[in-house]
N, C-alpha and C positions, 0 to 999 in steps of 0.2 A: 236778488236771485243768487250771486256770488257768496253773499255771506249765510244764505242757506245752505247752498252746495257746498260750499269748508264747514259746518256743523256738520253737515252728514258725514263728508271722509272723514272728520275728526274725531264721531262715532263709528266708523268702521260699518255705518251704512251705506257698503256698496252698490247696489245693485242702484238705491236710489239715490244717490249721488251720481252714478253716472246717466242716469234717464235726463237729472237737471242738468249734465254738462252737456247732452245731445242735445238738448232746447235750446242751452243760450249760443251753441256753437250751429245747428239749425237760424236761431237769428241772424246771426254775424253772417250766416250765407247768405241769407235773404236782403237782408242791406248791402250787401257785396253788389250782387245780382242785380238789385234795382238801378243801383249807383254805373253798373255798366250797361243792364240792359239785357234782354231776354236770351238765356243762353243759344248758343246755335246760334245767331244774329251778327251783320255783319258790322254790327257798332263801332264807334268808337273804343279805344282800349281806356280802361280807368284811370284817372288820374291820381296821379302819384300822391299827391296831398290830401285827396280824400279817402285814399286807402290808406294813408300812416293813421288820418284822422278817424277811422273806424279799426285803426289796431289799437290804438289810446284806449277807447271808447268800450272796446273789448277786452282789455289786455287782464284783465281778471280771468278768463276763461283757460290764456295759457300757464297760469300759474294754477288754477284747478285742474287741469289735465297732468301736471309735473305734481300735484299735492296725491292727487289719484293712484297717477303709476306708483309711486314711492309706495303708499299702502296698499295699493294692490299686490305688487312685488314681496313685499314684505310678507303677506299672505302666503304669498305662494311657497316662499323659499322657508316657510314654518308647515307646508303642509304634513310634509313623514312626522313633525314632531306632535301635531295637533290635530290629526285626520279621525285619530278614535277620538278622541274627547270630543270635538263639535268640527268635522267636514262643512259645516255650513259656508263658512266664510271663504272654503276653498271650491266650494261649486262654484259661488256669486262670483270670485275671481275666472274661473274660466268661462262663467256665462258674458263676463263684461268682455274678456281676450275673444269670443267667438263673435261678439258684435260690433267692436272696433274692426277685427277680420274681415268682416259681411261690407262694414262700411267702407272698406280700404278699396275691398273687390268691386261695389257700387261706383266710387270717384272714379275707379282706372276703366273700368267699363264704360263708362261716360265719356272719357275723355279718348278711349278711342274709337267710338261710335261718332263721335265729332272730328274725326283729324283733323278736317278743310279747315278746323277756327281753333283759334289761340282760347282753349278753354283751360285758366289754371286750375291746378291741386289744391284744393285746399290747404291752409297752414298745416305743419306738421303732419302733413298726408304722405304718402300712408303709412302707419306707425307699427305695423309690423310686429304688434304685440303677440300673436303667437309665436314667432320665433323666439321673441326674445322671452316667451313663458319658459321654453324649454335652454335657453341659455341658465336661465335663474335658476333651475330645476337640477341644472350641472354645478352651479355654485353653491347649492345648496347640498348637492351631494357630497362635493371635493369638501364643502371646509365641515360636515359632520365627520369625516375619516378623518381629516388633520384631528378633529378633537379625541380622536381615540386613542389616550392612552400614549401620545405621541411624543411628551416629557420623556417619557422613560421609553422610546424605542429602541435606544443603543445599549450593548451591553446584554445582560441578561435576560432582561425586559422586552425583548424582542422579539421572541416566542411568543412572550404574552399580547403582544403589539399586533400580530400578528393574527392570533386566535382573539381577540378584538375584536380586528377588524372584519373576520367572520361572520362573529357573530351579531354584528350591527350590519354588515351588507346582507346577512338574514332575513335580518330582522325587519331590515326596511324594505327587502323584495316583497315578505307578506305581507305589511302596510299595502304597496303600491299594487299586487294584485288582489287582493280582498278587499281594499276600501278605495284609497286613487283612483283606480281604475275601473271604478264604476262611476268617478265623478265627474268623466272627462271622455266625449265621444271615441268612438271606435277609432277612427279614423289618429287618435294620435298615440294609437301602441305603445300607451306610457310605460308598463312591462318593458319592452324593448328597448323604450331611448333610458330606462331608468339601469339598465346590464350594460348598456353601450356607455353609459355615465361612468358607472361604475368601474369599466373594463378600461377606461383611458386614463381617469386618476390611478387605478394599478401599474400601469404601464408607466407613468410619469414617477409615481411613489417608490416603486420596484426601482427602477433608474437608478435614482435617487439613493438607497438603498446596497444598492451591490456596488455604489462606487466608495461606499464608505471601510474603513479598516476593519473587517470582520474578525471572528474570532471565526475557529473551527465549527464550533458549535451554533453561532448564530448564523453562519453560510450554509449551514445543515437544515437549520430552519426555514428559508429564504427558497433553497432550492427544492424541500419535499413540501413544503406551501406549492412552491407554484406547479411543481410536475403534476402532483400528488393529489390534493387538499383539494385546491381550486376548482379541479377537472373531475373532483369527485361528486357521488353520490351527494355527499353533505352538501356544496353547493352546485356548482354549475352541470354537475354529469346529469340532472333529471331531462328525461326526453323533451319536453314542457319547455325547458327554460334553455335546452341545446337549440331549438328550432328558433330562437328569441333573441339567443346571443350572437347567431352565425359569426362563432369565432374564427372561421378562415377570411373573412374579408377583414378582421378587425389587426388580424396577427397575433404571435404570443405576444405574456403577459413579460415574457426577456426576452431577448432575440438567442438565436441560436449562439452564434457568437458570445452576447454575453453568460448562456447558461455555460458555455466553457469557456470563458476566463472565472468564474464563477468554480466552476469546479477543480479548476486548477491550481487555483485558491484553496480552496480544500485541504486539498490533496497538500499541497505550501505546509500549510497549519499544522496537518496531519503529520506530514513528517519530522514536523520540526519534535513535536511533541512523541512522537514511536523514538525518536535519535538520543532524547531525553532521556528516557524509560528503559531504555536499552543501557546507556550509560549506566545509570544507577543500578541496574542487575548484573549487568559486569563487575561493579566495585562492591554488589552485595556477595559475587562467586567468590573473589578473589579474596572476601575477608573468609567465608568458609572455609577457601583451603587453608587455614593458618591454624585450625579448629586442631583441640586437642585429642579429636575423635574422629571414630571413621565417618566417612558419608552415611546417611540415609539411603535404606535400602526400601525396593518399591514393593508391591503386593507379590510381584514376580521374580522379588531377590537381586536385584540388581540395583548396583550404585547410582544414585542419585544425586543432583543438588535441586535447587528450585529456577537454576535459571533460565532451562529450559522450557519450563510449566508458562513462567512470565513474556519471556516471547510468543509462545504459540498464542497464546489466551489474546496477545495482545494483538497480534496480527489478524486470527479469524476474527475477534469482537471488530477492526475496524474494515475490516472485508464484509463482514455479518452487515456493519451501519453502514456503509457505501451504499451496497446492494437496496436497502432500500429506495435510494435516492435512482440509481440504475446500475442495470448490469458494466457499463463501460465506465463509470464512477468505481464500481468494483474493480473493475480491472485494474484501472489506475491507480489504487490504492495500493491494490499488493503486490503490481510492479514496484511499486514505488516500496513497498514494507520489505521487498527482497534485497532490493539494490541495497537499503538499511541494514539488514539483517546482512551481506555481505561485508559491509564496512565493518562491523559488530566483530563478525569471525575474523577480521584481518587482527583487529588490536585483540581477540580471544588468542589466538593463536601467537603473536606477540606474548603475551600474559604469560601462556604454557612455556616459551623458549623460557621467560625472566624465574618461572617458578623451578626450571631443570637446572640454572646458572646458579643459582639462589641456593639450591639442595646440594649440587654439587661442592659449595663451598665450605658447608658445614653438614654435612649429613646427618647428625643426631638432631640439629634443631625440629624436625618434621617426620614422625616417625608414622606419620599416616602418609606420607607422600606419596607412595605406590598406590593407595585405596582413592586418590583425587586423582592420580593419572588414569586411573582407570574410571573413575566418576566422568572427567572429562570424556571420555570415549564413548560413553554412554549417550551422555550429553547433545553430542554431535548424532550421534544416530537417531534418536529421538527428532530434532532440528531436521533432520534431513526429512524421514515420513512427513514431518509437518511441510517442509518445505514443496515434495512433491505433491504433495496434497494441495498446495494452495498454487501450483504451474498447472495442475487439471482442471483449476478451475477455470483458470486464464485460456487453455486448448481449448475448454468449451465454445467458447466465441470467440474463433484467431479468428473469422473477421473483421474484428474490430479492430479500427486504426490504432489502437492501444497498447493492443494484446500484444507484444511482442515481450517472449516468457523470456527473460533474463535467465540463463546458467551460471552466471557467476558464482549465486549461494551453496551452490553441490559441490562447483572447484572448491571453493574457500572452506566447504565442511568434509572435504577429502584431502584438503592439506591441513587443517589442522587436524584432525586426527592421523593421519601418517607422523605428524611430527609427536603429537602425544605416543602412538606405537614404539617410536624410534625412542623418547625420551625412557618407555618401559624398558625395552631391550637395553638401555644404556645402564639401567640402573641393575637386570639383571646383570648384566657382566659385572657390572659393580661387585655383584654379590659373589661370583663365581670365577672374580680377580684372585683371591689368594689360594683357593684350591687348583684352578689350574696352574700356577707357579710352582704348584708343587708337583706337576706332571713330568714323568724323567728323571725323578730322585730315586735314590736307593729306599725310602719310604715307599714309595708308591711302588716299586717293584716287588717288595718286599712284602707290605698289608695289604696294600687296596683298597684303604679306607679315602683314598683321596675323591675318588670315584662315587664310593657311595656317599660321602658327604654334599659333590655335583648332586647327584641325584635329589637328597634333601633340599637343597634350593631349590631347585624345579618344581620338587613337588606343591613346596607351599608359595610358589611364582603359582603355581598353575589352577592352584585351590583356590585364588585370588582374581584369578581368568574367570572362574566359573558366574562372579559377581557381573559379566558384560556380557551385553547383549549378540548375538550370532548378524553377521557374520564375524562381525572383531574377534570374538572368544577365539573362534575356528583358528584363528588368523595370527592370534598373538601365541598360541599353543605350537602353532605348526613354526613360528620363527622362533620359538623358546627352544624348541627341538634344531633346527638350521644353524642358529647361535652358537650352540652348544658344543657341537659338532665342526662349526668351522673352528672355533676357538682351540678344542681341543688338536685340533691338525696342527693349526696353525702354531700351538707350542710343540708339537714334535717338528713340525719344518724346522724351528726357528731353533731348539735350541741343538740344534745338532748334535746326537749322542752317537759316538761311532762306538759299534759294537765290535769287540776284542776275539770273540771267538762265534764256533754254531751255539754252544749253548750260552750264550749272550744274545745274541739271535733270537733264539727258541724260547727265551724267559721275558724277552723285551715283546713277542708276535703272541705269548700267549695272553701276558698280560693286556695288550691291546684287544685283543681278542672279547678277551670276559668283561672289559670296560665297553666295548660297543655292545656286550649280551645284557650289559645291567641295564648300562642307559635305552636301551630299546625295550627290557622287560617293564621298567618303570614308566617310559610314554606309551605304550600300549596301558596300562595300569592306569593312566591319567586321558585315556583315551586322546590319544593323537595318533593318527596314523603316519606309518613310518614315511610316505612320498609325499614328496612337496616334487611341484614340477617334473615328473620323469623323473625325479632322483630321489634314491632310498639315501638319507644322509647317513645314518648308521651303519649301515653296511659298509662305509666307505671308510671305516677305519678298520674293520675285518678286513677288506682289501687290501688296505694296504697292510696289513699285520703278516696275510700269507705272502703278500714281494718279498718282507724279511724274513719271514722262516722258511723262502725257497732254499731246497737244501742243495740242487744244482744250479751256479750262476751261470750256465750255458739258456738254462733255459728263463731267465729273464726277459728274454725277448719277446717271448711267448707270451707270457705271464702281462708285460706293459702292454702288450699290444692288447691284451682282453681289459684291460685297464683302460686304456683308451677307447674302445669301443661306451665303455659305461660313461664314462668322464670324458667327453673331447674339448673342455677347455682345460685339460691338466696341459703343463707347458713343459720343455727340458728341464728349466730352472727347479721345479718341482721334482720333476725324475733324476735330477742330479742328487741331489738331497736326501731321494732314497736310496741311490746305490751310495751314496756316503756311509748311511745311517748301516747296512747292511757290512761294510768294510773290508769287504771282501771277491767285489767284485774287478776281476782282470781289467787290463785298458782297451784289453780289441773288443770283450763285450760291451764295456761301458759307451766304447766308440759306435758299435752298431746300435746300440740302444740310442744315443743320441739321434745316429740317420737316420737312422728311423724316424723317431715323431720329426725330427727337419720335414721329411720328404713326405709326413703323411699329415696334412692339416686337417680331417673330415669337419664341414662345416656343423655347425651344432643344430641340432633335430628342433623344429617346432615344439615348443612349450617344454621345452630342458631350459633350466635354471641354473646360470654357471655358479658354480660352487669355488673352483680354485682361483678365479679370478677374484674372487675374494679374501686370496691366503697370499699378504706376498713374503715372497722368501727374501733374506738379507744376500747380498752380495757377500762372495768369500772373499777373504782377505789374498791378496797375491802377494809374495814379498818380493822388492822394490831394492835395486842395487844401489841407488842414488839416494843418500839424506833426505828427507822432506822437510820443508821449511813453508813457515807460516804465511797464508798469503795476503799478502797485503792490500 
């Protein structure tokens, strides 16, 4: 009977192989039974020698019971692989698991319908084979995903690892509801234990998985799998298989926790790679400006380079990829691309000083230098739009713990461009150094050509303006004009010309005169309006042109005092200067004109722009009874 029943398991005739293992283990009870005596019965208990001698006698049956399971098991754990091809051999399995069941529930019902007597279990009772169907049914699931593609999970292949595993947990859900699960009573929701199999090797594999050294791109994969993919239509979002899965008893597929260290990870990766890229378009600016040509001009005429185009592009693509993964992954991102983008403009704006140090020491070497200071300027405005644009996206959701919109990138793109502005004006005066020197010569009182050659600079500074964007144009035009004008005071302060007569006077006020009519005909001409802050700069050399050609110095007093209402940072030192300049004014006037501004400080009006405190005058020489010697 034994070496029948091992042909049969060993043909994989289940069903009847286990009919002969119920016979010969139905005997064994029976000889059991006789040998103690009629169950329920207050017998004797069996003796120990003739129950070892009827496990001898038997001991074939438990080696067909362990011959059994092994290929029943084996069955089982090939079902998803072999359910189309022939199901057969996977009913007979769960037909045998449902009648070992039956007989498991038969012994324990027996044995407590009897408490009052020592009725034992049979050997190996009870064997609990449907549980352990559905343990096999788990190992059979866990080690089909290890074989998916699992060589190659790291690296780049983990996308593909991923979309894999998809498409095999698919794959095998319709196995196990279209065929499975028709093979196996209701009552064991294979559907159900086959997502709950599935959903705890993901959670174990996932683990596994995020603790390894990601790249940016494969923590991309990782977390729109699980947000995303998972939870979708393709697989688990069908209403069918949501009622099946009851994913809130099971938990996520990462825990909360882990999907942000996961994402912070990211966002790691992310920057390391934005810090990179940033780099390299910095050192691709900086070889531009060395170019034997002008910058590149946009569809809208205005100075270009390309390094702003490659931040933007790069900041919204990784804000664009965040957002798929979630809106607070975006966020993070372009907090994070700003903070970058700030570090950027600190060594930009470094760059800009090194490029003004660098021009300043040879001027011929860079004869586009002014069309890159002004490219830069653009530059930064461009950066800025982009940058507001991408702090509205972050307002959108300021409740999110994330969201906290950094200002630093506005400072850092408003001080380098103030310094780029400054480096322009530096480089004007550069140009409008040797014609003011010529201001106060018998030339220049004489032609006037000093004047209109100022103006020539201007005009082609200002032709050069028109190439940047508003507000900067507005801005560099209205201080091309402020410049020009303090400069030119500032060499009548300084070089103090004392006029000898009235008509010295009269030839030095008209001359001033037609020099503030030119340079204000030609910024009107270049479209600059004459006030900057409450103050007409041009005008302010007319004024002071009529203090010198007052033909009565009594009434100076008058005259400064309407001088001081327009200018109230003008100082004594400054009004000393013009009665010098004039030569002619008494000491009791000069005195009263002093005590005057002493005793009148009027403080300076809301949005006046001091002007004189940007002119200073040289101290005069006093002469000294005592030798002066060197000091040591």
């Amino acid at each position: 009977m034994v070496l029948e029943t091992e042909r049969l398991v060993e043909s994989r005739r289940l069903l009847e192989a286990h009919a002969r293992l119920m016979e010969l283990e139905r005997w064994q009870d029976e000889v059991l039974l006789q040998l103690q005596g009629p169950r329920g019965s207050s017998g004797t208990e069996l003796n120990s020698e003739d129950e070892e001698l009827v496990r001898n006698y038997f001991s074939g049956v438990g080696r067909l019971v362990d011959a059994l399971a092994k290929e029943l098991w084996a069955v089982v754990g090939s079902g998803l692989s072999l359910a189309h091809q022939n199901p057969t051999p996977f009913v007979s399995a769960v037909r045998i698991v449902e009648r070992e069941e039956a007989l498991d529930q038969f012994f324990l019902e027996e044995r407590r319908s009897t408490s009052g007597h020592n009725i034992p279990m049979p050997a190996g009772r009870p064997r609990n084979w449907r549980d352990r169907f559905f343990k096999v049914m788990e190992e059979a699931v866990s080690a089909r995903f290890r074989s998916v593609s699992y060589l190659h999970t790291r690296g780049p292949g983990l996308a593909s690892h991923l979309s894999a595993l998809q498409h095999c947990i698919m794959g095998d859900l319709s196995t196990v509801r279209h065929c499975l699960e028709q093979c196996v009573p209701a009552h064991y929701h294979l559907t159900r234990a086959y997502l709950h199999f599935c959903h705890q090797f993901l959670q174990t594999h996932l683990g596994l998985v995020s603790g390894w050294e990601l790249e940016g791109g494969e923590i991309f994969a990782v977390l729109n799998w699980v947000l995303h993919i998972y939870n979708s239509s393709e697989m688990m979002g069908e209403p069918a298989l949501l009622a099946e899965l009851e994913i809130e008893n099971l938990g996520p597929l990462i825990s909360q926790e882990g999907l942000e260290q996961l994402q912070n990870k990211y966002v790691q990766k992310v920057r390391k790679s934005v810090s990179e890229w940033m780099q390299k378009a910095l050192e691709v600016e900086l070889t531009d400006w060395q170019r034997d040509q002008e910058p590149d001009i946009d569809h809208e005429g205005y100075y270009h380079t390309s390094l702003p185009t490659i931040i933007t592009q790069m900041l919204e693509e990784n804000a664009r990829v965040a957002l798929m993964i979630s809106e607070a992954l975006r966020d993070q991102t372009i907090q994070m691309g700003l903070y970058e983008m700030e570090k950027l403009l600190s060594r930009f704006r470094d760059a800009v000083i090194e490029f003004g140090k660098e021009h300043r020491k040879d001027p011929t070497v860079n004869k586009f230098y002014l069309h890159y200071l002004l490219a830069c300027i653009n530059n930064c405005i461009i950066l800025k739009t982009s940058t507001e644009s991408l702090q509205q996206q972050i307002c959108s959701f300021v409740s999110n713990r994330y969201s906290r919109i950094p200002l630093g990138p506005l400072a850092a793109l408003d001080r380098a461009v103030r310094k780029a502005c400054r480096l322009v004006m530096d480089h004007l005066l550069f140009e409008l150094q040797p014609h003011l020197q010529e201001l106060l010569s018998s030339t220049w009182l004489d032609q006037g050509d000093v004047t209109l050659n100022m103006c020539g600079v201007l005009e082609r500074h200002c032709e050069l303006y028109n190439r940047v964007r508003q507000p900067c144009r507005q801005r560099l035009k209205e201080e091309c004009q402020w410049l020009t004008v303090v400069e030119y005071v500032r060499a009548v302060m300084q070089k103090r010309l004392v006029c000898r007569s009235s008509d010295e006077q009269k030839q030095l006020a008209q001359r001033m005169t037609q020099d503030a009519q030119q340079l204000r005909d030609h910024l009107q001409s270049m479209e600059i309006d004459g006030t900057i802050g409450e103050v007409n700069p041009t005008a302010l050399i007319a004024a002071l042109a009529d203090i010198i050609n007052l033909k009565d110095p009594g009434m100076l007093l008058l005259e400064i005092s309407g001088l001081l209402s327009k200018y109230p940072d003008i100082s004594e030192e400054h009004v000393s200067v013009l009665l010098d300049i004039r030569g002619d004014v008494p000491k009791e006037v000069r005195k009263s004109v002093l005590d005057f501004l002493d005793q009148s400080a009027p403080p300076l009006p809301p949005g006046y722009r001091p002007i004189f405190t940007e002119i200073l005058v040289p101290s005069s020489s006093i002469p000294f009874c005592l030798p002066t010697a060197k000091c040591t």
